[in-house]
N, C-alpha and C positions, 0 to 999 in steps of 0.2 A: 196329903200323904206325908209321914213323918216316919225316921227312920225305923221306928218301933215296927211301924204299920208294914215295911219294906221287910224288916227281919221274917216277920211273922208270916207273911206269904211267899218267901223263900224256904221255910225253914225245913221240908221236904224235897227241893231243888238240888238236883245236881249240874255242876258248871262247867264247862269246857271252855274257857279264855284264852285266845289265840294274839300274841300279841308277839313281832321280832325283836322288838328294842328291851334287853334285860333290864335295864332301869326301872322302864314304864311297867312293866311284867310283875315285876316283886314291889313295886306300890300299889297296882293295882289289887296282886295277889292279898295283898295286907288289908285289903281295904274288904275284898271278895271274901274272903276267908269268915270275918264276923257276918254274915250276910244268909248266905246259904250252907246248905247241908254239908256241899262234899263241892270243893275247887278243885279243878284240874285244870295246867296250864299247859300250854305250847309255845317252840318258839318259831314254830312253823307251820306251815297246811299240814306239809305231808306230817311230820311230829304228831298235828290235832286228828289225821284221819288212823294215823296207829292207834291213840287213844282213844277213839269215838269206836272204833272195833273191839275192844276191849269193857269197855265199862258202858252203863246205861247213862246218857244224857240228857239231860232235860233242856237246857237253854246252850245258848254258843252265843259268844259274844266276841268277832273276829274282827281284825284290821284287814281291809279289802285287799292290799296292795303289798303284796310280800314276794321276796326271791324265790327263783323253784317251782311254785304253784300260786294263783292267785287267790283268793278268802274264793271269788265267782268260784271259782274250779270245784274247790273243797266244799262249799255248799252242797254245790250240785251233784256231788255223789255221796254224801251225805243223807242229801234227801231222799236219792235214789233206794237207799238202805230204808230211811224211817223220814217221809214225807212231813209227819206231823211236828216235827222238832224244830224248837223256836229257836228264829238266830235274828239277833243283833249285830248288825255291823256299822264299823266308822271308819273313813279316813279324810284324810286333810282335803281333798278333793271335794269342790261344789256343783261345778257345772254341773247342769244336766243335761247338756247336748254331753258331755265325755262319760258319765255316768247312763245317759241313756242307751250307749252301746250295748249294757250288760242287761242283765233280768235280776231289775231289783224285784220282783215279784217272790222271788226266794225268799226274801228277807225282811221280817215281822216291822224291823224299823231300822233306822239309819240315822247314824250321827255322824257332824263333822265336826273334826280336831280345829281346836285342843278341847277337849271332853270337861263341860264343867260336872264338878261332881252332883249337884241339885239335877242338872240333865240325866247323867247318868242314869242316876237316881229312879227320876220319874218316867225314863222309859223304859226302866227293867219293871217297873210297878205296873205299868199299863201293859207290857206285853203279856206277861204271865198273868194278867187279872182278866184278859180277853179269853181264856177258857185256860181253867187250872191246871198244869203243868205237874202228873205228878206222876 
C-alpha cells in the first residue's frame, strides 16, 4: 500500500478525528485533509458527538482517554445511532489487563502512541478495505 493507493480509497470517506491536544490535532488535520473527502475535527467526545449528529460519517479515528467523556463512552453511543461506522482508536496506553476493562470490540483497530505515520497509514488502508466505507 502506497500513499496513492491510501488517497484513492478514501477519496469518498468522510472523517471525524477526535484528538485533545491542539498541536497533534492541526498536524494531524494537515496530514488528513490530503487523504479523504471531507475532515472533521474534535477537540473532545462530547465536541465529536455534536458533529457526528450533524453530518454523515464514514470512519472516526479517536484518542481513547480524554477529559469529560472517554473515546469508550463516545463510541458507544455513536454506535448506538449507526452500529456500522468504522472507528479507529489510539492511546499511549498497552496493557491489556487495563485496556481489557473496556469493549474494544467497538473498535475496527487500535493503535498505540506515539502514532508512526506508515502505522497510521496502513491501518486506515485495512480498515476501510474490510468492506467499503461509503
Amino acid at each position: 500500500m502506497n500513499f496513492k493507493e491510501l488517497k484513492n480509497r478514501c477519496e469518498h470517506i468522510t472523517l471525524l478525528y477526535v484528538e485533545n491536544d491542539n498541536e497533534i490535532r492541526e498536524l494531524k488535520y494537515s496530514i488528513f485533509r490530503d487523504i479523504f473527502k471531507s475532515v472533521l475535527v474534535a477537540k473532545d467526545a462530547q465536541d465529536a458527538l455534536k458533529i457526528y449528529q450533524c453530518n454523515q460519517i464514514d470512519l472516526i479515528i479517536t484518542e481513547l482517554f480524554m477529559l469529560n467523556m472517554s473515546g469508550f463512552d463516545m463510541v458507544k453511543k455513536i454506535k448506538a445511532i449507526e452500529p456500522d461506522v468504522k472507528v479507529i482508536a489510539y492511546s499511549s496506553f498497552s496493557e491489556t489487563e487495563y485496556l481489557s476493562k473496556f469493549n474494544l470490540s467497538e473498535f475496527d483497530a487500535y493503535i498505540r502512541k506515539p502514532i508512526e505515520k506508515e502505522k497510521l497509514f496502513s491501518t486506515i488502508y485495512d480498515v476501510i478495505s474490510r468492506e467499503r466505507v461509503n
